[in-house]
N, C-alpha and C positions, 0 to 999 in steps of 0.2 A: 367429491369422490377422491380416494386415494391417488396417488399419483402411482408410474408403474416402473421407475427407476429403482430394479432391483439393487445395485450397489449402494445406493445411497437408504439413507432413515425415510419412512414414512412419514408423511404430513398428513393429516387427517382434520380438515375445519371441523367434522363431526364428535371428533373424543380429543381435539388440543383444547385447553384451559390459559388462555391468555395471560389468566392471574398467574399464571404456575412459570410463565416463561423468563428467561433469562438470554442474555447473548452468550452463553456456554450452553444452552441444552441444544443433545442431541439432535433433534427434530429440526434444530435451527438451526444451527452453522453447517448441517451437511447439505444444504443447497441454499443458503443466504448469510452473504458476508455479514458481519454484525462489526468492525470495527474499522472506520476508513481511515486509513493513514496515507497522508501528500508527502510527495517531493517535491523538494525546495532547494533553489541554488540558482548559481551563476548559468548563464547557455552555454550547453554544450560540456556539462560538469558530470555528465552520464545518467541522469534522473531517468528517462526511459529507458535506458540500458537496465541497469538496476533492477526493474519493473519486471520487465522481461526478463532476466536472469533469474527472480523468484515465482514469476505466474505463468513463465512463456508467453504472454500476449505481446504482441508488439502493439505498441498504443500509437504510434505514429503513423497515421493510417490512409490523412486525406493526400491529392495527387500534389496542393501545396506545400505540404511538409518533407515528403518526401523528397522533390526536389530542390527543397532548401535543406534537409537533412535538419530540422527542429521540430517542435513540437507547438503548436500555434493553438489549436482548440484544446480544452482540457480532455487528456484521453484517461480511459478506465481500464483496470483489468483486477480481476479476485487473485486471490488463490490462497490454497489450505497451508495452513503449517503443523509438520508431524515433529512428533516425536517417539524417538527409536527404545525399543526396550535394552535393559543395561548391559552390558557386555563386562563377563568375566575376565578379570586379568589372569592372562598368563600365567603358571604355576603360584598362585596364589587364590586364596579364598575373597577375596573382594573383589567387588564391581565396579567399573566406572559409568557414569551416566550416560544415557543414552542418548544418539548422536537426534540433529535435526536434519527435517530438510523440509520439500514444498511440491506442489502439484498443483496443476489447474485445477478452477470450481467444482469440476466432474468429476474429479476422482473419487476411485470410494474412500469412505472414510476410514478406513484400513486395510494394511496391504503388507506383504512379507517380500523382503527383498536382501538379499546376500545373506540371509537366514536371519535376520532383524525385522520383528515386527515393530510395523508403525501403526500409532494412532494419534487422530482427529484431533489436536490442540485450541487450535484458531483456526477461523474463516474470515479472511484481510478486505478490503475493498481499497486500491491502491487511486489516490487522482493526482494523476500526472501532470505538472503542472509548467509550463512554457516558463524559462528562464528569460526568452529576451526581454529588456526594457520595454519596449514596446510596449509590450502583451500584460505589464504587470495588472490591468484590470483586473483580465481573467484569472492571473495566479489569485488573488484575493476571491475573486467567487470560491474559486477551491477553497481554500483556505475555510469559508463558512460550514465547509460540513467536517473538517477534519477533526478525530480525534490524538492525532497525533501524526509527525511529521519528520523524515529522512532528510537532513539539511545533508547535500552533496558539497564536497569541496574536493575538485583534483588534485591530485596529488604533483601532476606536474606544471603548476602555477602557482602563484605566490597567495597568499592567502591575509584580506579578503580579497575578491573580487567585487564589482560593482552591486551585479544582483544577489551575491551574497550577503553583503549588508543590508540590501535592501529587503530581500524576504525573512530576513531573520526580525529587521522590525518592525517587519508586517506579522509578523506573527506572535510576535510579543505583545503587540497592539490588541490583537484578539484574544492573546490571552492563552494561548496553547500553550500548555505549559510540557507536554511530552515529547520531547524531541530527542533524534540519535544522529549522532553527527557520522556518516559515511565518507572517509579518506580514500576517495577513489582513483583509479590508475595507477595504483603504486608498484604495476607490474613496469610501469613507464621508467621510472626512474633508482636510482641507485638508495641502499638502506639510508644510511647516511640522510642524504635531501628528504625522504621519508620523513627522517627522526625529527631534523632539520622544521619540518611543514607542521607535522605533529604540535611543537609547539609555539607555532604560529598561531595554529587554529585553539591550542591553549588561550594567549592570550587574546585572540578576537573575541573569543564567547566571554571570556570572565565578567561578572557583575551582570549578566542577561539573561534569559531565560534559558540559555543553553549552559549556563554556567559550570553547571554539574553533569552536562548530558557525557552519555559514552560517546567514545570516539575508537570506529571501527575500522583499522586499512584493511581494504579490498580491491578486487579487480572485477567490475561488474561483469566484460568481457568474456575472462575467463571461468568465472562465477568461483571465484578465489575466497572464501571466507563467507561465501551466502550461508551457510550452515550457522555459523554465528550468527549472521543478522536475522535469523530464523528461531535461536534461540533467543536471542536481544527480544523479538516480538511479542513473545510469550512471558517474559520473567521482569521486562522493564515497561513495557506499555498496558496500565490498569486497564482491568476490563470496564467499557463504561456502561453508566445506569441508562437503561431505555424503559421507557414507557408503554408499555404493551396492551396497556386497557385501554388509554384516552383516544381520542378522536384522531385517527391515521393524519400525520403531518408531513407534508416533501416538499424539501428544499428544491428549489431549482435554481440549478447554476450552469447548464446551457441549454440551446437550443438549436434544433435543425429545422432548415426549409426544404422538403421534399419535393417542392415545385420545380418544372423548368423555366430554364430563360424565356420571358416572356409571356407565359401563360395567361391565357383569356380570364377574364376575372371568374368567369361563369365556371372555369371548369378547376380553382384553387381548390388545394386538396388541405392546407393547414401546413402544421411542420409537426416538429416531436419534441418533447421536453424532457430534457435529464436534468438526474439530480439523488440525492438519497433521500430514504424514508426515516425522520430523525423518531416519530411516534407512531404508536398506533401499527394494527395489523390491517394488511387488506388481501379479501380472500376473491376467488376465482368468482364473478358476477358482481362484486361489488362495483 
């Protein structure tokens, strides 16, 4: 049956044609992300900031995280990225390009705001991924479904840092080859150390997979520059090929126990597995 989310596109198992889809059609990105991009960096480099400055989720969610203020299990959150229609300059006949910006999953896929329509560009699936050493297992799960990845570097630290290097050659390892480098807290520090850091993080990436990548200063905080990183999403990260006919495929890269402490064998309920669908459709009964 159709779905009844009047803002959003129709999904119809009865009249979609699987052959016909793409991760740009309508029917598709307005209620399922089609392209997952991780963040990657140092702890405490603002990776979940970030996140949440483009989706509003806060992905930091369990009561361990919290009280250590990191990110420990890989967290999720979507969100759409628009684009604004052109705006005429000032006593002149030309236009300049229309601005970006981002909304959670729900929103409709266009919307009028300070008299600038937006529409439906991209639909992201962000996997936030735990900087401490520790943890770098799980950054590497994430890492398996990414198409592409936010390497954070703050701006008020020398550059690299530890897990800087280290997710950077984690991800050269797998091969990810689309990455944008995000200079963040540059509200922290003076232009100058800025400029200064800037080409630090020049020469760290030269000769690696980020060789070429852009390099963005922001303030994830203040959400200083997310409009850029919104249009960065759109115009530097390819759209990728998915498979829509073959046999539904999901990765899984974590999992939860919804049991309590102690629980009688008799009465274990299982747990939950996360993860993305990298093939294949799966419809409501399947």
């Amino acid at each position: 049956m159709p779905t009844t989310q009047d803002h959003l596109s129709v999904q119809d198992a009865s009249t979609l044609d699987a052959k016909t889809l793409t991760p740009l059609t309508p029917e598709v990105i307005s209620r399922q992300a089609t392209i997952n991009v991780g963040t990657i960096g140092h702890v405490a480099h603002g990776k979940s900031t970030v996140v949440k400055a483009i989706s509003g989720v806060q992905t930091v969610r369990f009561k361990n995280e919290m009280v250590r203020n990191i990110t420990i299990k890989l967290g999720y959150a979507n969100a759409k990225i628009y684009q604004g229609s052109k705006i005429k300059e000032e006593n002149k006949d030309t236009y300049l390009p229309g601005p970006y910006t981002s909304r959670g999953s729900s929103h409709a896929d266009s919307f009028t705001e300070n008299g600038i329509d937006y529409k439906l560009r991209r639909h992201v699936s962000f996997v936030d991924c735990p900087g401490h050493d520790i943890l770098m297992a799980t950054m590497l799960n994430g890492a398996a479904v990414m198409d592409a990845a936010f390497l954070l570097v703050a701006g008020n630290e020398t550059c690299p840092q530890p897990q800087t290097s280290e997710h950077l050659a984690a991800v050269e390892i797998m091969r990810l080859e689309n990455i944008i480098i995000l200079q963040n807290k540059v509200d922290l520090v003076k232009e100058d150390a800025a400029k200064a850091q800037h080409e630090q993080i020049k020469k760290f990436v030269a000769g690696t997979v980020a060789g070429e990548a852009p390099i963005i200063p922001i303030s994830a905080v203040l959400k200083y520059n997310i409009d850029v990183v919104c249009e960065y999403i759109v115009h530097k990260i390819p759209v990728p090929r998915r498979n829509f006919v073959g046999s539904p495929r999901l990765i899984v890269i974590r999992s939860f126990d919804v049991n309590k402490p102690g629980q009688d064998v008799k009465n274990l309920q299982g747990g939950v597995a996360g993860g993305s669908i990298l093939q294949g459709v799966l419809k409501v009964g399947d």
